[in-house]
Backbone as CSV, one residue per row, in Angstrom:
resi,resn,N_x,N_y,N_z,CA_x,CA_y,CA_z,C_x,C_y,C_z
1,UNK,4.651,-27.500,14.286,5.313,-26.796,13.219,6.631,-27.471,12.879
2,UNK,7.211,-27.789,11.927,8.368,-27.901,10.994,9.521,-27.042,11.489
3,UNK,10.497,-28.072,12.094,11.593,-27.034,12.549,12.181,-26.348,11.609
4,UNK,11.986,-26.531,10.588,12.792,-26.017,9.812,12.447,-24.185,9.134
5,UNK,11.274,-23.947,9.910,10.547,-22.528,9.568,11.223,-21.877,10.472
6,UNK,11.456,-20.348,10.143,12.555,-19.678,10.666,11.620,-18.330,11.128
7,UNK,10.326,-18.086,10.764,9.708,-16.798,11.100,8.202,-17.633,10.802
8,UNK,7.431,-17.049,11.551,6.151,-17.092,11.130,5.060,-15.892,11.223
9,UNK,4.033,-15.864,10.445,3.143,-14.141,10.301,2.393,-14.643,10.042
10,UNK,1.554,-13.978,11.024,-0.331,-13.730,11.399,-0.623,-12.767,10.386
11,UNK,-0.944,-12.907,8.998,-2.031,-11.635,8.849,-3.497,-11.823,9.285
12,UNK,-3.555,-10.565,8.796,-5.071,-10.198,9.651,-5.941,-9.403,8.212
13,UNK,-6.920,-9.420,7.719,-7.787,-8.932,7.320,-9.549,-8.729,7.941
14,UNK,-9.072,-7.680,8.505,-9.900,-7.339,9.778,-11.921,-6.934,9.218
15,UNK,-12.652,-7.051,10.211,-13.902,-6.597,9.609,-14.539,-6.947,10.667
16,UNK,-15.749,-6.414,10.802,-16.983,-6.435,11.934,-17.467,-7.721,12.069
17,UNK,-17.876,-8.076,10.954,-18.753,-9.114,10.943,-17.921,-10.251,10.524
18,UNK,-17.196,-10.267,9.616,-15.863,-11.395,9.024,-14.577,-10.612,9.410
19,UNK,-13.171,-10.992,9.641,-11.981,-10.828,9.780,-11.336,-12.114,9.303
20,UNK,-10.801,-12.445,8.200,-9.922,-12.968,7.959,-8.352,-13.362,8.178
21,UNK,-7.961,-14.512,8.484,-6.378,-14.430,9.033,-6.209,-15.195,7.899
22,UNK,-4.310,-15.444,8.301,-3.607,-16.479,7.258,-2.648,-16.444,8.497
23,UNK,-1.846,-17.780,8.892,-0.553,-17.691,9.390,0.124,-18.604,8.700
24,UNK,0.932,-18.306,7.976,2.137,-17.883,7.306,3.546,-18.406,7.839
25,UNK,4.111,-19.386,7.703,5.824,-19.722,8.038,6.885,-19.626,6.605
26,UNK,7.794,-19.126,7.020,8.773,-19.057,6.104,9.748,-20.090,6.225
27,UNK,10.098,-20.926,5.403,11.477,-22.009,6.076,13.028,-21.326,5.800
28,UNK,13.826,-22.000,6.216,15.248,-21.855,5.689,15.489,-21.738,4.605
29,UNK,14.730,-22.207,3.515,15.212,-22.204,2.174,14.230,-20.582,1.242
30,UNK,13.494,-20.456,2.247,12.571,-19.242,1.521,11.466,-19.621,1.043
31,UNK,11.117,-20.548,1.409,9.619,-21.004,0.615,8.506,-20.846,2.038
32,UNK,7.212,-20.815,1.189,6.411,-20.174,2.272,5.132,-21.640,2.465
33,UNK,5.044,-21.767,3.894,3.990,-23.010,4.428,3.059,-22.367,4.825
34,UNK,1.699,-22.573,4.305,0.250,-22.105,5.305,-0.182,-23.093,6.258
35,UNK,0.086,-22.344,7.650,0.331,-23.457,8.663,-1.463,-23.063,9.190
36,UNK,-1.674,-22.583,8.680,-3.678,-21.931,9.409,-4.291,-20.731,8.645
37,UNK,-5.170,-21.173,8.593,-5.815,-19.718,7.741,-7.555,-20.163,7.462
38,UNK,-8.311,-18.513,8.027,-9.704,-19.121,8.191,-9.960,-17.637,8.405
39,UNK,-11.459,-17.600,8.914,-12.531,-16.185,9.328,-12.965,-16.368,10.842
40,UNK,-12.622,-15.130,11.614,-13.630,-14.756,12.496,-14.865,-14.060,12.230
41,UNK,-15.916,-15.200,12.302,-17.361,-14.571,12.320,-17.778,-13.682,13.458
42,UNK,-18.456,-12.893,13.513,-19.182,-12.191,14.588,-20.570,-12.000,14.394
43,UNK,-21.473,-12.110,15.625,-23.193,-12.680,14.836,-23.613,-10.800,14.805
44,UNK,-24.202,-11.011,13.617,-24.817,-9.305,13.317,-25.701,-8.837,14.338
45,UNK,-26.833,-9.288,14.771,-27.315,-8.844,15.901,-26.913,-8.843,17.599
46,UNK,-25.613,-8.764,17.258,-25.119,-8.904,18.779,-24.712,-7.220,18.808
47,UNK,-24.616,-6.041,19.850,-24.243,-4.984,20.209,-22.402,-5.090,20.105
48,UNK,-22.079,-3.984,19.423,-20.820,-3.588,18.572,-19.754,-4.055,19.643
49,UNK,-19.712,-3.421,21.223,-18.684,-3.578,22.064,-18.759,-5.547,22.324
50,UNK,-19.767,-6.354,22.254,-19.078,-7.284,22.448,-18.900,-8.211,21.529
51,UNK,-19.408,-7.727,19.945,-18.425,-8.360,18.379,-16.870,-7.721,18.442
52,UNK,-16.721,-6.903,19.068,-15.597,-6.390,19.273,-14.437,-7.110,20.390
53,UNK,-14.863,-7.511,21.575,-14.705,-8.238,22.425,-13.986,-9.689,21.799
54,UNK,-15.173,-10.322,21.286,-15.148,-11.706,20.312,-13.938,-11.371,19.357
55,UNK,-13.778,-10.591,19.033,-12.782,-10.504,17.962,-11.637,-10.541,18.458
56,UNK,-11.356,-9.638,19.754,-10.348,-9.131,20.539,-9.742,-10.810,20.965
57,UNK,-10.515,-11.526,21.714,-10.341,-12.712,22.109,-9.950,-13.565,21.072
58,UNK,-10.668,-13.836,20.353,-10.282,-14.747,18.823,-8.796,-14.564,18.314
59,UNK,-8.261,-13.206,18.299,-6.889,-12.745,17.740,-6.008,-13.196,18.914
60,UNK,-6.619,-12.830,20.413,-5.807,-13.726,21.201,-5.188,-15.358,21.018
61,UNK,-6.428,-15.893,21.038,-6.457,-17.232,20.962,-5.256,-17.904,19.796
62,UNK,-5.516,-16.802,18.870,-4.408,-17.618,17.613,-3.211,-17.190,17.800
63,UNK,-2.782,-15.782,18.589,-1.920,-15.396,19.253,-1.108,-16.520,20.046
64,UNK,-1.813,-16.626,21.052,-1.651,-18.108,21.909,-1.142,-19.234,20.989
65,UNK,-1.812,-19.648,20.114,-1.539,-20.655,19.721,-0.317,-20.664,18.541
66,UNK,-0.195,-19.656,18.142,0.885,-19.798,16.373,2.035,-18.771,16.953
67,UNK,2.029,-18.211,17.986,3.020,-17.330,18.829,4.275,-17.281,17.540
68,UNK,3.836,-16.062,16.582,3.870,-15.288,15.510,5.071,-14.907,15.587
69,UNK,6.423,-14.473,15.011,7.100,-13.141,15.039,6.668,-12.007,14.905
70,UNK,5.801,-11.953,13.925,5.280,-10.327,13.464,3.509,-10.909,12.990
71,UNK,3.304,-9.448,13.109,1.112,-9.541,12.529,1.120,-8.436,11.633
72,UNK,0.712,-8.755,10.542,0.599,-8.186,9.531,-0.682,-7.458,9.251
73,UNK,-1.242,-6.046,9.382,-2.579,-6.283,9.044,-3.083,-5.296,8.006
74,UNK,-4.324,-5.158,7.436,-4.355,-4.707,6.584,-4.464,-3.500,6.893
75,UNK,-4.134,-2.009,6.202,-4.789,-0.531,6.666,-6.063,-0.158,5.961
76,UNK,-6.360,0.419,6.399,-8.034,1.124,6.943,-8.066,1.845,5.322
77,UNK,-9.149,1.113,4.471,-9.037,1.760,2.809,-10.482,2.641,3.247
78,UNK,-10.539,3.563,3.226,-11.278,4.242,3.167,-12.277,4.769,1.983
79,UNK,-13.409,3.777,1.588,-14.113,4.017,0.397,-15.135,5.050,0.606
80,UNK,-16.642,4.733,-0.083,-17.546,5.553,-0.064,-18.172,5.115,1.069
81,UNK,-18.266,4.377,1.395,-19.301,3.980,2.795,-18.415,4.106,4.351
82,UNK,-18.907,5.426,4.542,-18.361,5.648,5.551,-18.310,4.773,7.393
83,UNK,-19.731,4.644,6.723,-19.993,2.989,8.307,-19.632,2.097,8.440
84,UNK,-19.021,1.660,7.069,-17.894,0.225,6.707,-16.938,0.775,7.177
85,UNK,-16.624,2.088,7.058,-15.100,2.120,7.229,-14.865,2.426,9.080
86,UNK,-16.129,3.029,9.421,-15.645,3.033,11.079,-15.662,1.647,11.631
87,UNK,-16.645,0.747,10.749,-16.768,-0.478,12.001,-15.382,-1.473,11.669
88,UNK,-15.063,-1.140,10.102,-13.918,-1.690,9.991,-12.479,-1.311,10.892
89,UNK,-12.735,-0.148,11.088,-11.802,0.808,12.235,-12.261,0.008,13.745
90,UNK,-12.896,-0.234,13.510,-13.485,-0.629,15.372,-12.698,-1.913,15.254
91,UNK,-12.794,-2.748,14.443,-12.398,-4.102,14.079,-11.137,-3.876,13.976
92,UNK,-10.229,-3.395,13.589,-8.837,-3.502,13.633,-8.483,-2.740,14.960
93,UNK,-8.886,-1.866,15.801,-8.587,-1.487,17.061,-8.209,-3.028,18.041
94,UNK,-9.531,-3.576,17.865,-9.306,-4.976,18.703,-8.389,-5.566,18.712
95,UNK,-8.090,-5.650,17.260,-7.187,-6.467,16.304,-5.202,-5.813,17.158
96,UNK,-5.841,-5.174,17.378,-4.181,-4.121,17.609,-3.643,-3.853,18.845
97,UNK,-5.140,-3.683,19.800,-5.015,-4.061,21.306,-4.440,-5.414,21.287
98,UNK,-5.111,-6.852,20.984,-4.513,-7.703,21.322,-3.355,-8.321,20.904
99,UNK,-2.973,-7.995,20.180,-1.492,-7.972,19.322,-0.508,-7.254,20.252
100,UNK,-0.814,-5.598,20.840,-0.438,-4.763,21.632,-0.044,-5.669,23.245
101,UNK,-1.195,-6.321,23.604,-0.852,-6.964,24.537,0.033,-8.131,24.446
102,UNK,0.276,-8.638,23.325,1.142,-10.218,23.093,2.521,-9.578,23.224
103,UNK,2.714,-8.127,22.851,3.649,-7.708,22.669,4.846,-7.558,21.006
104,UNK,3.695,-8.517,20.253,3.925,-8.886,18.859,4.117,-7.440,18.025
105,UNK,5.440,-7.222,16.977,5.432,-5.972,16.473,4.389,-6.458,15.129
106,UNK,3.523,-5.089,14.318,2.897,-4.783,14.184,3.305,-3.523,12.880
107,UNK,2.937,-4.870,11.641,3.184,-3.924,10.208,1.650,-3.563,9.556
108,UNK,1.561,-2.389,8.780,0.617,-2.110,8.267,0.589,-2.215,6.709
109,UNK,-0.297,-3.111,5.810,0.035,-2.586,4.348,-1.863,-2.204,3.626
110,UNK,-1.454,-1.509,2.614,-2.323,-1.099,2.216,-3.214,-2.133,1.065
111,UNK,-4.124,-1.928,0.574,-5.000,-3.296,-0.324,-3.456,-3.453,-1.835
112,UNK,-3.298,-2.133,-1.989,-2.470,-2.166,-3.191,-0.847,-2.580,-2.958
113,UNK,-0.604,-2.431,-1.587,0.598,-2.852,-1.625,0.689,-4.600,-1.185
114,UNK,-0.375,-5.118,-0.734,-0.421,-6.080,-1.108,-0.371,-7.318,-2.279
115,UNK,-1.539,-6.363,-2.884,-1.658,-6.798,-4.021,0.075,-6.751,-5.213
116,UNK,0.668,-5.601,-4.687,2.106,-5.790,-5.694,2.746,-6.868,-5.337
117,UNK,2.882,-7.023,-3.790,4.182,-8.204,-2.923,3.965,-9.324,-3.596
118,UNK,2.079,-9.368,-3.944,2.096,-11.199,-4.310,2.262,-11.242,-5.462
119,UNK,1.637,-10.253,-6.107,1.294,-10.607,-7.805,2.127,-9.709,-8.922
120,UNK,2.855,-8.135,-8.278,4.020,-7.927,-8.690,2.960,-6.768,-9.527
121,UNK,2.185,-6.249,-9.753,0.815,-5.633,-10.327,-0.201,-5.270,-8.777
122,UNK,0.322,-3.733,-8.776,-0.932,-3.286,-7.846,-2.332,-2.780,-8.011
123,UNK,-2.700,-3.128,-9.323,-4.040,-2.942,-9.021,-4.915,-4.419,-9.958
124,UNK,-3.957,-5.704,-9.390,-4.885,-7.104,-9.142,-6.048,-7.154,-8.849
125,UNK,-6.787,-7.912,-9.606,-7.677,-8.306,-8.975,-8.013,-9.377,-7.997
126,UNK,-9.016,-9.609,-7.120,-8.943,-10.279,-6.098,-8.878,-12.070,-6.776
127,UNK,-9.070,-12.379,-7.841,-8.908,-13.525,-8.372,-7.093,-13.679,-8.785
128,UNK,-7.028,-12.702,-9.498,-4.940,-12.986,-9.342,-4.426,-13.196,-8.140
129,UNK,-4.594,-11.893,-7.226,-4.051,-12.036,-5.706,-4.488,-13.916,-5.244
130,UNK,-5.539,-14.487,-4.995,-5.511,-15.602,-4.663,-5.018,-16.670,-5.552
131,UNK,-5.038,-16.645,-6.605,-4.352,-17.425,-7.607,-2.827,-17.735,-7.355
132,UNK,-1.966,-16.249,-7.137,-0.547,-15.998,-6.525,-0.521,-16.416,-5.320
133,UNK,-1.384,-17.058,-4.491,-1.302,-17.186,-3.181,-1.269,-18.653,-3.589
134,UNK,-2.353,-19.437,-3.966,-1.841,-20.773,-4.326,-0.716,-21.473,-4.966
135,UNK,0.066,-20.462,-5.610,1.035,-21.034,-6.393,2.395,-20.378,-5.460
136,UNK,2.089,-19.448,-4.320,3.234,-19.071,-4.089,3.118,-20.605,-2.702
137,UNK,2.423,-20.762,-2.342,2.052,-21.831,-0.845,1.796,-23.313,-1.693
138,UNK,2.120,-23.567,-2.871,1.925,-24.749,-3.838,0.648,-25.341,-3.229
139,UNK,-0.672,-24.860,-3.324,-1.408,-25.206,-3.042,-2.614,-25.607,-4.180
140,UNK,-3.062,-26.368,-4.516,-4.044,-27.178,-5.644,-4.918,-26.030,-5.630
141,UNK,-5.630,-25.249,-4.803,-6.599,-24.255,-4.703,-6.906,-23.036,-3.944
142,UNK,-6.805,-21.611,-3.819,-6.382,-20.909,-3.565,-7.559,-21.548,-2.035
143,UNK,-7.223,-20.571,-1.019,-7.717,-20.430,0.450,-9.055,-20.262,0.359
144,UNK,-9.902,-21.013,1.091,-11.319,-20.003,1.266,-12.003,-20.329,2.859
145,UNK,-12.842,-19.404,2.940,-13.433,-18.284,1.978,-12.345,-17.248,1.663
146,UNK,-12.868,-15.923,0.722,-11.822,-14.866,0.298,-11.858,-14.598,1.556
147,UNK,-12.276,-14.350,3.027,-11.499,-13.221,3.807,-9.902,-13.829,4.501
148,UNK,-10.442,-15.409,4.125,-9.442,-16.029,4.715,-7.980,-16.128,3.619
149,UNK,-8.495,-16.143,2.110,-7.514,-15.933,1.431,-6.905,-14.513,1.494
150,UNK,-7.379,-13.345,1.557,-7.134,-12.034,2.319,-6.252,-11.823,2.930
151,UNK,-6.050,-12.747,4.220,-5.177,-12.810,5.492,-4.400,-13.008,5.088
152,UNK,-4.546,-14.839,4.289,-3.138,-15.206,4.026,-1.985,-14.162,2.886
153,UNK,-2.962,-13.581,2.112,-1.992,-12.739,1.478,-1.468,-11.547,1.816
154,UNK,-2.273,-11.127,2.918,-1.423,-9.965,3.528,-0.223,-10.607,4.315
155,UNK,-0.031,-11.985,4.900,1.046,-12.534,5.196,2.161,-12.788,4.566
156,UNK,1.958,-13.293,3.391,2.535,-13.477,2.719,3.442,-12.088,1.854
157,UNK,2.681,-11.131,1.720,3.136,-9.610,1.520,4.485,-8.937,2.738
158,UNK,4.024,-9.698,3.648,5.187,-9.141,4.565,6.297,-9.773,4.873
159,UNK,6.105,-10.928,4.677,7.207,-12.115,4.092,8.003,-11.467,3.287
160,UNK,7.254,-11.277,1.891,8.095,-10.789,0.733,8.648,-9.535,0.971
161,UNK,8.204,-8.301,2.416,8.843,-7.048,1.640,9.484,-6.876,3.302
162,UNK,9.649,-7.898,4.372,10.354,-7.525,5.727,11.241,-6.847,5.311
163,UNK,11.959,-6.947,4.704,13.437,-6.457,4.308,13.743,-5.121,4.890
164,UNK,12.531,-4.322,3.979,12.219,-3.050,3.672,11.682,-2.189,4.990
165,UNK,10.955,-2.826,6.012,10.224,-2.659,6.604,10.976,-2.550,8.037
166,UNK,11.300,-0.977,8.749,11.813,-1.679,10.564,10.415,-1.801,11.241
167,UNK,10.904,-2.672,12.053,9.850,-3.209,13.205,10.288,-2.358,14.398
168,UNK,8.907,-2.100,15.181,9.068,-1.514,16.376,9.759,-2.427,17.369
């Protein structure tokens, strides 16, 4: 990493089967570097407690490795499909234990308050939100896949609104 980055953030866009990250550095001058950003897969026919496991470990691992100031992750949107939304719940539990154990504090934002931090308009669509992500990280092409552009913009969301926000 670039000495010159002064904070760095793990988001997380969590899910059963995909979970998306972004990690996120801020420098001295305020401009934002995507130092990693990608998907944890989990294979569908494997039993829930150990895609859960895999996940738990995976968030470690980048834990370990990008040793974060803060993890950003997304909160639990609760649509019509109620089985998305528990396994998505199961998936951010992991996500929160191992964060819990790094000892890393631990912000929550919602799809829409994301969507304002980057694009200044909360109800973006998922093509603006990544669009604002390439131009805020001067990047030729937004992140992919989307879960991984996901992450990075929930990182980037907490960048823009720490201010506002106390940490545990």
């Amino acid at each position: 990493m670039s000495e010159n980055i002064t904070r760095v953030v793990l988001g997380i866009d969590p899910g059963t089967a995909t979970t998306g990250y972004g990690v996120v550095g801020e420098t001295e001058q305020g401009e934002f570097v995507l130092l990693a950003c990608g998907v944890f897969r989990t294979p569908a026919g494997a039993p829930m407690h150990l895609r859960l496991l895999e996940l738990f470990r995976d968030t470690q691992a980048l834990l370990d490795e990008f040793k974060p100031d803060e993890v950003a992750v997304e909160k639990l949107f609760f649509g019509r499909n109620v089985t998305t939304a528990i396994a998505v719940g199961q998936a951010r539990g992991a996500v929160l234990v191992a964060v819990a154990l790094a000892g890393v504090p631990v912000v929550e934002y919602t799809p829409a308050e994301v969507k304002q931090a980057v694009t200044g308009y909360g109800n973006a669509d998922k093509q603006q939100v990544q669009q604002m992500v390439a131009q805020l990280l001067r990047l030729e092409k937004p992140p992919a896949p989307d879960d991984a552009a996901d992450g990075v913009a929930i990182a980037i969301c907490h960048l823009q609104t720490i201010d506002y926000h106390r940490l545990p």
